[in-house]
Structure formats: C-alpha cells, structure tokens
DRENMAR-594761 format. One record per residue (C-alpha): residue number from 1; residue in three letters; x, y, z. Coordinates in steps of 0.25 Angstrom, whole numbers, padded with zeros to 4 digits. Example, Ala and Ser with C-alpha at 12.3 -4.5 7.8 and 13.67 -1.06 7.14 Angstrom:
# DRENMAR-594761
<pos = 1; code = ALA; xx = 0049; yy = -0018; zz = 0031>
<pos = 2; code = SER; xx = 0055; yy = -0004; zz = 0029>
END
This chain:
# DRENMAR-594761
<pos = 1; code = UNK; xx = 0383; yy = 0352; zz = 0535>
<pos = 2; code = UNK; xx = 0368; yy = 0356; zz = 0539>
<pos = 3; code = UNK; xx = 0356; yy = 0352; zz = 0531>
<pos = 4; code = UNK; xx = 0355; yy = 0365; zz = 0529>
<pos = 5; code = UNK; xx = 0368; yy = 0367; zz = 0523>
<pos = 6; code = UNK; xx = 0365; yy = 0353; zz = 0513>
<pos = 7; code = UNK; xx = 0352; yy = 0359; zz = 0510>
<pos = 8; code = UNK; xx = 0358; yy = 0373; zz = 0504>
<pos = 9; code = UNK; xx = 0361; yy = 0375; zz = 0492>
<pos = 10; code = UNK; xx = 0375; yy = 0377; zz = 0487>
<pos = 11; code = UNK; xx = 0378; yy = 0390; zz = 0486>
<pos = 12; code = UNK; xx = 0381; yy = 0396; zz = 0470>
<pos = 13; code = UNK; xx = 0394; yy = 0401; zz = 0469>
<pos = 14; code = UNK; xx = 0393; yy = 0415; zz = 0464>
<pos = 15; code = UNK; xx = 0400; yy = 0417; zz = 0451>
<pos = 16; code = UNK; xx = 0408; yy = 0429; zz = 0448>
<pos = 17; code = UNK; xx = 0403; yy = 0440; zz = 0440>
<pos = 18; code = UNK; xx = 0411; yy = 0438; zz = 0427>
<pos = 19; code = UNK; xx = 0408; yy = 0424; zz = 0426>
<pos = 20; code = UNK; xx = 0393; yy = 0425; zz = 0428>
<pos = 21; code = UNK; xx = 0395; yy = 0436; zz = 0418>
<pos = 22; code = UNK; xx = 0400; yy = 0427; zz = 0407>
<pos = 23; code = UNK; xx = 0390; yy = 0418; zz = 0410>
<pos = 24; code = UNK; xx = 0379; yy = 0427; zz = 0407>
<pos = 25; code = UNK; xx = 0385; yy = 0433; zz = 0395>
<pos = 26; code = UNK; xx = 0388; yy = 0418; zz = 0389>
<pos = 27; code = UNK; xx = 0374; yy = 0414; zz = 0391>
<pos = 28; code = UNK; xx = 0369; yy = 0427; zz = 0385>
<pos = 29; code = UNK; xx = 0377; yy = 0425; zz = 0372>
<pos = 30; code = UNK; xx = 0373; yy = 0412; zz = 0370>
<pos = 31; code = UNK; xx = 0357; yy = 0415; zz = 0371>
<pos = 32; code = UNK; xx = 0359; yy = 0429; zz = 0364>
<pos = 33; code = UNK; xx = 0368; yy = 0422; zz = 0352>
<pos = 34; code = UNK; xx = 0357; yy = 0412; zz = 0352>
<pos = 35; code = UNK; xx = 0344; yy = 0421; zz = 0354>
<pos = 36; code = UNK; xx = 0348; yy = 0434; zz = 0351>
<pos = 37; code = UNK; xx = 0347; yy = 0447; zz = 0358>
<pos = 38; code = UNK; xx = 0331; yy = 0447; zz = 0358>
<pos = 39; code = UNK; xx = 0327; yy = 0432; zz = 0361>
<pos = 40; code = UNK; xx = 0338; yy = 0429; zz = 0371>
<pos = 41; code = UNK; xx = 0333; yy = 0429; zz = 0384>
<pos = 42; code = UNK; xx = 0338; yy = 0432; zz = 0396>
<pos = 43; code = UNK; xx = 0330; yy = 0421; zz = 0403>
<pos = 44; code = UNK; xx = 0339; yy = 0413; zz = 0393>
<pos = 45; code = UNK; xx = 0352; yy = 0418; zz = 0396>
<pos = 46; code = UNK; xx = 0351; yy = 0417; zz = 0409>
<pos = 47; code = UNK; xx = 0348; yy = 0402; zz = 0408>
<pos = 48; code = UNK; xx = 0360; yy = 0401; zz = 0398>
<pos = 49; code = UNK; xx = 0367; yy = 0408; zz = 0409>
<pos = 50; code = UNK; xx = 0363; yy = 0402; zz = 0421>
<pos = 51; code = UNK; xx = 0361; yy = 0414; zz = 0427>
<pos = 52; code = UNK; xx = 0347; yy = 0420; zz = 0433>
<pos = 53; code = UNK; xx = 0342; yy = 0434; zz = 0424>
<pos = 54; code = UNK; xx = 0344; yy = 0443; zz = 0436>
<pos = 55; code = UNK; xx = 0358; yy = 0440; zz = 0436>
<pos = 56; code = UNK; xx = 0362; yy = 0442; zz = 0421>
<pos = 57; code = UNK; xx = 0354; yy = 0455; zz = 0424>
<pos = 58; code = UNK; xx = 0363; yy = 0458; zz = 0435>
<pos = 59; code = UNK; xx = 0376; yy = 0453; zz = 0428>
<pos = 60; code = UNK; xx = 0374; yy = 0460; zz = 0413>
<pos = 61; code = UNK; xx = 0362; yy = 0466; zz = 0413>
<pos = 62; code = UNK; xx = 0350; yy = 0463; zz = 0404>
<pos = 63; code = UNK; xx = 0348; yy = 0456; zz = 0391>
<pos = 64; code = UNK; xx = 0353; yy = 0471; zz = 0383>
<pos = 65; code = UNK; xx = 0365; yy = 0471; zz = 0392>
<pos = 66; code = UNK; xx = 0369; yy = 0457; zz = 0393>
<pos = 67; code = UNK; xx = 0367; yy = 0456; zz = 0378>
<pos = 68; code = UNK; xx = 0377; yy = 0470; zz = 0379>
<pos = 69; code = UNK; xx = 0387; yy = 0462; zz = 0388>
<pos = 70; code = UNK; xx = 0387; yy = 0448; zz = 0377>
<pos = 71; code = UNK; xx = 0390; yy = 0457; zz = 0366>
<pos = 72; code = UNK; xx = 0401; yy = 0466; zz = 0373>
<pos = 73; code = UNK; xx = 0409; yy = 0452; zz = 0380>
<pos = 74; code = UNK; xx = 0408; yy = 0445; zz = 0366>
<pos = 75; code = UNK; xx = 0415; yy = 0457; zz = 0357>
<pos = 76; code = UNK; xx = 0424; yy = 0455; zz = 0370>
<pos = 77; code = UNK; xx = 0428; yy = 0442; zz = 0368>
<pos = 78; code = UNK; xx = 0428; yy = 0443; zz = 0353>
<pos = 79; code = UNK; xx = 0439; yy = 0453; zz = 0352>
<pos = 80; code = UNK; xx = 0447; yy = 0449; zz = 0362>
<pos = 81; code = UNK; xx = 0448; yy = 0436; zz = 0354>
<pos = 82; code = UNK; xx = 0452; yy = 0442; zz = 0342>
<pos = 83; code = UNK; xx = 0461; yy = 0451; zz = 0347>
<pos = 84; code = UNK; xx = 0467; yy = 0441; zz = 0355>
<pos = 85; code = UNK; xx = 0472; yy = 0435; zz = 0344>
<pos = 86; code = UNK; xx = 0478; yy = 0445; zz = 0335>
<pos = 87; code = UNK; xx = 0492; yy = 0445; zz = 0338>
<pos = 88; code = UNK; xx = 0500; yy = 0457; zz = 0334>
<pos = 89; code = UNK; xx = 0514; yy = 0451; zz = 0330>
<pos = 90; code = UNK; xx = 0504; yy = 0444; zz = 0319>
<pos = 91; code = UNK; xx = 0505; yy = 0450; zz = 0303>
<pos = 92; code = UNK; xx = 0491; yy = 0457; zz = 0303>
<pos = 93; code = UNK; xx = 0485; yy = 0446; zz = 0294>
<pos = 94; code = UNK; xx = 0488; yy = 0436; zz = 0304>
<pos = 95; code = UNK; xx = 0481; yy = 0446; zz = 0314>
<pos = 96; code = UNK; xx = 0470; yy = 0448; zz = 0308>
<pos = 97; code = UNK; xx = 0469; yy = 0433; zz = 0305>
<pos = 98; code = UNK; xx = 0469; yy = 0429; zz = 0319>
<pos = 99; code = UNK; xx = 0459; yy = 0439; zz = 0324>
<pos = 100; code = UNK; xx = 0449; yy = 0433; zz = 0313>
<pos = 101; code = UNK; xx = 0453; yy = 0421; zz = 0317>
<pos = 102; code = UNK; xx = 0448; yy = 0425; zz = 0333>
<pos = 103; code = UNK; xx = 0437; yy = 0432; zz = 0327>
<pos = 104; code = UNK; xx = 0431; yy = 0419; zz = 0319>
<pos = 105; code = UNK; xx = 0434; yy = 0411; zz = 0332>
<pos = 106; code = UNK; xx = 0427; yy = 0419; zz = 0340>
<pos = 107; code = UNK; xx = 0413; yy = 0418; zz = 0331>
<pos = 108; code = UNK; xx = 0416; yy = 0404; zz = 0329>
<pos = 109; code = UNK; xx = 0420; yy = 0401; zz = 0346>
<pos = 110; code = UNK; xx = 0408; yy = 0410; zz = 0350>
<pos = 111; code = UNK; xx = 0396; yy = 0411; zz = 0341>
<pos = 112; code = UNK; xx = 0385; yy = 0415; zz = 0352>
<pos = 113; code = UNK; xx = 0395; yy = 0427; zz = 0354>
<pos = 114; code = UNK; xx = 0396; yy = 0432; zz = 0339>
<pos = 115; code = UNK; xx = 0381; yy = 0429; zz = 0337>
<pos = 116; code = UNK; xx = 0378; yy = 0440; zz = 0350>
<pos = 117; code = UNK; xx = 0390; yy = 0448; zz = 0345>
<pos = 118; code = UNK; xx = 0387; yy = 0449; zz = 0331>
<pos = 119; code = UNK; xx = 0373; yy = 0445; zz = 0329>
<pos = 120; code = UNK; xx = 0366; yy = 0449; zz = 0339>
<pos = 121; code = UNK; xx = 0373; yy = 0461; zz = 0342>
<pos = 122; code = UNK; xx = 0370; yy = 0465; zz = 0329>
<pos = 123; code = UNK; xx = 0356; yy = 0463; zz = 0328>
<pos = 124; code = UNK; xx = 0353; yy = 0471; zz = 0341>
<pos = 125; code = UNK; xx = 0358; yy = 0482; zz = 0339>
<pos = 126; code = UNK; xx = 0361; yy = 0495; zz = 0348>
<pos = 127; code = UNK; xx = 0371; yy = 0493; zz = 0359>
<pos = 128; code = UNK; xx = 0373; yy = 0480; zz = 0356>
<pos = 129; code = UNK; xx = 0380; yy = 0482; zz = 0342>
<pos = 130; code = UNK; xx = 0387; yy = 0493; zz = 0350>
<pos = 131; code = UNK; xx = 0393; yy = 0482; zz = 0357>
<pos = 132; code = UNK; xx = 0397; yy = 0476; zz = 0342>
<pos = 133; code = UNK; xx = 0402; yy = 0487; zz = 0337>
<pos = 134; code = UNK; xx = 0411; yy = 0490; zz = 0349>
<pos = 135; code = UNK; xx = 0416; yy = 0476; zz = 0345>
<pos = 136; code = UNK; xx = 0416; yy = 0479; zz = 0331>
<pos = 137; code = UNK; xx = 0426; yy = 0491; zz = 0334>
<pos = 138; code = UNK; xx = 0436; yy = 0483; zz = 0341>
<pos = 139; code = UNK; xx = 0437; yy = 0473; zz = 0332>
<pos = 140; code = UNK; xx = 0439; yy = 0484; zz = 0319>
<pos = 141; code = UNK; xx = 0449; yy = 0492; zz = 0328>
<pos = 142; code = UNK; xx = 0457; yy = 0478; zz = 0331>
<pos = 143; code = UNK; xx = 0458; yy = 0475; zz = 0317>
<pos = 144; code = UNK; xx = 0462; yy = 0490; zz = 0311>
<pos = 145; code = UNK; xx = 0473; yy = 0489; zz = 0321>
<pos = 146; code = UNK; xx = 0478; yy = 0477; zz = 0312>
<pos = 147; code = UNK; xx = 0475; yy = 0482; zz = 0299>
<pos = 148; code = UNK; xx = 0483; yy = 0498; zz = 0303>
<pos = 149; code = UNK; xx = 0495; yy = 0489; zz = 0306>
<pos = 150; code = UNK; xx = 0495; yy = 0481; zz = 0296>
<pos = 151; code = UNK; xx = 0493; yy = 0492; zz = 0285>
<pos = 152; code = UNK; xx = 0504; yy = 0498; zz = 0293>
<pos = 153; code = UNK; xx = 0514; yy = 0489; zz = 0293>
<pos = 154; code = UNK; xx = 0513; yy = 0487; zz = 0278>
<pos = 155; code = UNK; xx = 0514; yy = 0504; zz = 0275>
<pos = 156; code = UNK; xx = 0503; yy = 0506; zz = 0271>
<pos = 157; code = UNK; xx = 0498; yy = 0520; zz = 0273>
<pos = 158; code = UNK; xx = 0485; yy = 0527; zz = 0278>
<pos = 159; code = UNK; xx = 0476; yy = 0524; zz = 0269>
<pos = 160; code = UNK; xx = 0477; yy = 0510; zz = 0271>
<pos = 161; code = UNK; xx = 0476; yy = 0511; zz = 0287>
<pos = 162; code = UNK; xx = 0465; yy = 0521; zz = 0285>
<pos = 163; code = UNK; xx = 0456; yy = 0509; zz = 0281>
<pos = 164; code = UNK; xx = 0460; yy = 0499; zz = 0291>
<pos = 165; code = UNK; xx = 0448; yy = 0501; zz = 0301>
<pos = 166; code = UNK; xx = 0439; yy = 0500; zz = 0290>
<pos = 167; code = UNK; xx = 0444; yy = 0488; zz = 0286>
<pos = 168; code = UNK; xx = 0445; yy = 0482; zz = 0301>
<pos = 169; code = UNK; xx = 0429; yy = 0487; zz = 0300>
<pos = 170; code = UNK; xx = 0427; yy = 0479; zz = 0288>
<pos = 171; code = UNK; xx = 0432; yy = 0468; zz = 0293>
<pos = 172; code = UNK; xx = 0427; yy = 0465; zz = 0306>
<pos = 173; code = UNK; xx = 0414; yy = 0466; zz = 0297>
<pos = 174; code = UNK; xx = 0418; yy = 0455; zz = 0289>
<pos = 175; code = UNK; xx = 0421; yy = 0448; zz = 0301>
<pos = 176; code = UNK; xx = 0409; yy = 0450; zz = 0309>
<pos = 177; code = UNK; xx = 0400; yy = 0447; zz = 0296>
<pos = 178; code = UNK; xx = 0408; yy = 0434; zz = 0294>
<pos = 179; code = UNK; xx = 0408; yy = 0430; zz = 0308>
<pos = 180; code = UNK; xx = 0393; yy = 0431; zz = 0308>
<pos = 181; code = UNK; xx = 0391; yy = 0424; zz = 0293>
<pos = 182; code = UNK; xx = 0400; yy = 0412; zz = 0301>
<pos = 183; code = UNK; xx = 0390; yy = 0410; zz = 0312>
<pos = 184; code = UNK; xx = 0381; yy = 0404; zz = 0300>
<pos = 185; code = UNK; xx = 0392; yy = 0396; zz = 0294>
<pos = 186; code = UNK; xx = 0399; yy = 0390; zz = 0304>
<pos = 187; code = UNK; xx = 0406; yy = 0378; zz = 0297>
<pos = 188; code = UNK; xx = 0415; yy = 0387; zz = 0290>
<pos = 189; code = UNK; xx = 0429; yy = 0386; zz = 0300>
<pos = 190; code = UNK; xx = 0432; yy = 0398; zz = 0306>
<pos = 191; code = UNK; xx = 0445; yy = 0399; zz = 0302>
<pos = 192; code = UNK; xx = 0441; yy = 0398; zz = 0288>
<pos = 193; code = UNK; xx = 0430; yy = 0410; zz = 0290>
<pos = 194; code = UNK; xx = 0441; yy = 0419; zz = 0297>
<pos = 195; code = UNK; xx = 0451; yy = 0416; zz = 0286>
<pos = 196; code = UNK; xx = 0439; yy = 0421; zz = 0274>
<pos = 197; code = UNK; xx = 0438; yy = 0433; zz = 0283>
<pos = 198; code = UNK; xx = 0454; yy = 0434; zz = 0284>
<pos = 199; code = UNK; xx = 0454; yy = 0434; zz = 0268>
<pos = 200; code = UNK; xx = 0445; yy = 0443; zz = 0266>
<pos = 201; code = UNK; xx = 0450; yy = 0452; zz = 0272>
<pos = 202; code = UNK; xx = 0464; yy = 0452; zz = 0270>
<pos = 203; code = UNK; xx = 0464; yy = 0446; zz = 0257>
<pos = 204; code = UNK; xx = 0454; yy = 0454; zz = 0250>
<pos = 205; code = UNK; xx = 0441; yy = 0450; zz = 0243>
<pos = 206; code = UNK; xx = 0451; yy = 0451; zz = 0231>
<pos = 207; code = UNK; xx = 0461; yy = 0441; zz = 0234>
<pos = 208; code = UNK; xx = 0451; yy = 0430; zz = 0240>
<pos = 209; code = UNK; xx = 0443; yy = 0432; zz = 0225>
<pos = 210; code = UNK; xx = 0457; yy = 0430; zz = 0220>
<pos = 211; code = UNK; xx = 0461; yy = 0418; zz = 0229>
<pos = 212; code = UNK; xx = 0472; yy = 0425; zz = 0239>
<pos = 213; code = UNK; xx = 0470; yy = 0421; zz = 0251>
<pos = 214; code = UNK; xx = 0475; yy = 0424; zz = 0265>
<pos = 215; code = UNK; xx = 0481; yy = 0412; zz = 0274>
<pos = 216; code = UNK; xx = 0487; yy = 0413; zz = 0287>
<pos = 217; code = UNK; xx = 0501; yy = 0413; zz = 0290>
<pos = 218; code = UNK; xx = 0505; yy = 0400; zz = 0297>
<pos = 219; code = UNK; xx = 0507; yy = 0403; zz = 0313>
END
C-alpha cells in the first residue's frame, strides 16, 4: 500500500435512500416530540440525525414538509399496528379488545410518536391536522366495520347499523383523549387503561356505575 493510500481517508459507505430516510425522520420525532413544531430546529435534528441540513433538505424537504412526512409515517405505523392485530375469526368484543390493546401499546412503546401525532399535530394546525384527520378516518372506518357486523350478526335492523359510524367516531375520540391524558399518568399499566376504555364502551356508563364489568375471554 502507498502512503498515499494510508494517508486517505476511508471512504463513507453510501447508505440507501430509505435507511437514511428513517434516520432523518426518527431524529425529527424525537426533537419535534420534545421541542415542538416552533422551537425544534433543524440545526438540532440534524445533529440528533447525524446528517448535514443540505441533506435532510434534499431527502424530505424543509422543516413544514419534514414535520409533514413524521406525522404521515407515524399514523402509518399506528394503524397498521392495530389493525394487525384484529383478527376476524375473533367474537367483535374480543376484536375490538385486541385493537385497543395495539392502540395503548403503541402510546405506551412510542411516546415521541403520539406527542407529534397528537399534540403537536394538533396544536399547528393546517395541513398538518390534515394529516390527523386522514388518520382519524381510517381508524373510525376500521372500527364501524366491527360494529356493522356485529349489529348484524345479532339482527338487529337499520336503525341500529345507522348509528355505527357515529359511534366508531365517538370512540376513537375517547381514545385519542385518553391516550393523551395517559402521557401525564404514566404509572397506570397499560392494560388496565385499555381495559377502562373497553368498558366504557361496551359496557355503558350504566353498568360500570352499577358494577358490571367486561373481562376478556381467556385465550
């Protein structure tokens, strides 16, 4: 080997263009979950990323598009975590419970993704609860499904299944403003958060006051 060949530098191995997109976007969730939209920096993430700026620029765009793409990728990886686990063959109680159960694991796995989902998407505004809403949709479509078959398989008529979207509304609500009331009290288990949503909601207000409560069926 020459000296000139000792003295160089090793070269950087380029990294492909999805990998060096997810490293961007976990650093940007990271300082935007802990800064916010308004005093994150990009100097920051690109630090947090280990990236220079002209390259996040390149890769996603500026600060509004990058915070764009977090909020897009997170919603992804939400739903497809709850609707991974809602297996069909399952009674729609049992459904119903197991996507609560994703949904609470998610929040309690990925709180810098839930603060920039819920929080920060929230507070800005615009296109970005654009972003929210389009989640917001998916996950009130998924759970009307469950209710439309459940009220069919037990008869009942029209008027019941009219209702079932606004129901699946009020209840991603519920669980969206319970998820974010959770972020302060974090030394409830999560199982025992989901399962006060699960009874709420399938029980009635009614039953809890009255001391019925729902329990899962063993598996």
């Amino acid at each position: 080997m020459s000296v000139d060949e000792q003295s160089r530098p090793p070269r950087v191995k380029r990294l492909p263009r999805e990998v060096r997109e997810r490293q961007i976007l976990d650093a940007a969730v990271r300082v935007f979950s802990q800064h916010g939209y308004h005093n994150a920096s990009m100097d920051e993430i690109s630090e947090v990323a280990g990236v220079s700026k002209p390259m996040i620029y390149a890769y996603l765009g500026h600060k509004e598009d990058l915070f764009a793409a977090c909020i897009r990728r997170e919603a992804g990886l939400l739903m497809e975590a709850i609707a991974a686990s809602v297996q069909a063959d399952l009674p729609p109680d049992m459904q119903l419970w197991h996507g609560l159960r994703a949904f609470f694991h998610f929040v309690a796995t990925q709180r810098e993704s839930w603060r920039v989902l819920h929080r920060q998407a929230i507070s800005q505004g615009g296109p970005f609860s654009d972003e929210l809403l389009a989640m917001r949709t998916r996950a009130i479509t998924l759970v009307d499904a469950l209710l439309v078959r459940y009220a069919t398989a037990r008869g009942l008529d029209d008027a019941a299944t009219s209702s079932t979207e606004a129901h699946a509304a009020a209840l991603v609500g519920a669980g969206e403003s319970l998820a974010d009331w959770w972020l302060d009290h974090p030394e409830i288990p999560e199982k025992t958060v989901a399962s006060w949503l699960m009874n709420l909601v399938w029980m009635g207000l009614g039953n809890l006051v009255n001391g019925t409560v729902w329990t899962p069926t063993p598996e």
